[in-house]
C-alpha positions as CSV (number, residue, x, y, z in Angstrom):
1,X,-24.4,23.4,-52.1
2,X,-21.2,21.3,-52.0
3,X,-20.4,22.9,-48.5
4,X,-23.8,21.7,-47.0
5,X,-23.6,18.3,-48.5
6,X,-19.9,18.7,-46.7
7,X,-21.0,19.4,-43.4
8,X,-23.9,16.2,-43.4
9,X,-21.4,14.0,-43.8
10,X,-19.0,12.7,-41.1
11,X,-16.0,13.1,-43.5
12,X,-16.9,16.3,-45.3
13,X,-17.6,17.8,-41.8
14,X,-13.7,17.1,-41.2
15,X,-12.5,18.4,-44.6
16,X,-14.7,21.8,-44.1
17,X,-13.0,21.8,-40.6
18,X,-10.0,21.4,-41.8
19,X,-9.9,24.0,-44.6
20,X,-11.0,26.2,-42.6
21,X,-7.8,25.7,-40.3
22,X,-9.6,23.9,-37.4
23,X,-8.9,20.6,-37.1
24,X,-10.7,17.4,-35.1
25,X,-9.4,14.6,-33.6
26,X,-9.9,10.9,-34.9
27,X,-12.2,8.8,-32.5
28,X,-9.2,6.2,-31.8
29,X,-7.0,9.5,-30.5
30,X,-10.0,10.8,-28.1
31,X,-10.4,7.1,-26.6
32,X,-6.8,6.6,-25.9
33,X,-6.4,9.7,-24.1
34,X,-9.5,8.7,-21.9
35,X,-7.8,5.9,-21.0
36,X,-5.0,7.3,-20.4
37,X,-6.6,9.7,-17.9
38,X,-8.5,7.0,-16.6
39,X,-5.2,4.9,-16.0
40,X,-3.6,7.8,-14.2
41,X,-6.3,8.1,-11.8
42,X,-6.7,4.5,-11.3
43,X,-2.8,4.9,-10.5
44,X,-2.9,7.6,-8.2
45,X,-5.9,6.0,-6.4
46,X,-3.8,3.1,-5.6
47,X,-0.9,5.1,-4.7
48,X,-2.9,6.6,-2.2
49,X,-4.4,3.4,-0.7
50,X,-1.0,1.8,-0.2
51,X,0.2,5.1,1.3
52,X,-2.5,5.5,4.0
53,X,-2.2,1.7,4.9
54,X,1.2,2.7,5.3
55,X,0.8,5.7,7.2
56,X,-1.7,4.0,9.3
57,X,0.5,0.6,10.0
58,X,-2.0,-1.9,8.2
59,X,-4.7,-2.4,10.8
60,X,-7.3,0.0,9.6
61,X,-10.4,-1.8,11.2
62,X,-8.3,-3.2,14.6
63,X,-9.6,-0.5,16.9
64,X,-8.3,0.4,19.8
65,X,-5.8,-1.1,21.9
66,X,-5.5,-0.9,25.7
67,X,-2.8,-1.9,28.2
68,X,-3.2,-4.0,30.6
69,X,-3.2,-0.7,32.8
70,X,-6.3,0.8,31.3
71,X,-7.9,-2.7,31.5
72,X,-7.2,-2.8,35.3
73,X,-8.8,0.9,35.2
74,X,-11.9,-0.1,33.6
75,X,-12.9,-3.6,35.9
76,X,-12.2,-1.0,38.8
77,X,-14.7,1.5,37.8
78,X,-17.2,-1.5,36.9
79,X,-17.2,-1.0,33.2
80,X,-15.9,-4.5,32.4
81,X,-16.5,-7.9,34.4
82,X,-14.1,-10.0,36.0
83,X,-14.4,-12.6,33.1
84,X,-14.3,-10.0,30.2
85,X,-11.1,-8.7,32.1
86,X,-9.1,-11.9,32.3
87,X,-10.4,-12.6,28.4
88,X,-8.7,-9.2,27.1
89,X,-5.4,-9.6,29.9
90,X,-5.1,-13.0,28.0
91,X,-5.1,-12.0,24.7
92,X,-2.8,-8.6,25.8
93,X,-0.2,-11.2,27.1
94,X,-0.3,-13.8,23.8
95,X,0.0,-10.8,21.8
96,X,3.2,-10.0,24.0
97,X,4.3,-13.3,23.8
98,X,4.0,-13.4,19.7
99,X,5.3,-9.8,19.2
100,X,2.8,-8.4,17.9
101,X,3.4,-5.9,20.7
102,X,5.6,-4.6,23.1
103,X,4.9,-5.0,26.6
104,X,4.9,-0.7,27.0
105,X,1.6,-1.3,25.3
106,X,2.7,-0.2,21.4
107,X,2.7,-2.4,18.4
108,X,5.7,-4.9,17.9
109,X,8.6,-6.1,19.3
110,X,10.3,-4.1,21.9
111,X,13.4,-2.5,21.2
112,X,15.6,-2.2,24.8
């Protein structure tokens, strides 16, 4: 009888556990190595952001860049207008200008 009384309760349950060489966890043991599981993912997920950002030099959304070549290409084949030409030759040549690119049509400064 004293064995079923000690398994209805929360801290006989752990006494008949225990004598019976099992033994259980507290609640504040079980919560702090969630978190500490859920830290080390939250870690690792940042680690990987800042790595592909990295990898992928910062402009995720930027899209894709043309030289002034391929924008001559495209007005001849009719795919973009006079104006929308001399719009994207503009802003090619400021971003020259700044640095932002090189003028062999790849990101930054050039180097020779």
């Amino acid at each position: 009888m004293a064995c079923a009384a000690a398994i209805a309760s929360p801290r006989g349950a752990g006494r008949v556990l225990a004598a019976s060489g099992e033994t259980t966890a507290p609640w504040w043991e079980v919560g702090l190595w969630v978190a500490v599981l859920l830290g080390a993912i939250l870690l690792l997920a940042v680690f990987v952001y800042v790595y592909r950002s990295r990898v992928r030099g910062g402009d995720v959304g930027a899209g894709p860049e043309f030289s002034l070549q391929d924008l001559r290409v495209l007005r001849e084949r009719g795919d973009l207008t006079e104006a929308e030409f001399d719009h994207l030759r503009a802003n090619l040549l400021a971003d020259v200008r700044d640095g932002r690119r090189a003028p062999d049509g790849t990101d930054g400064p050039s180097t020779g």
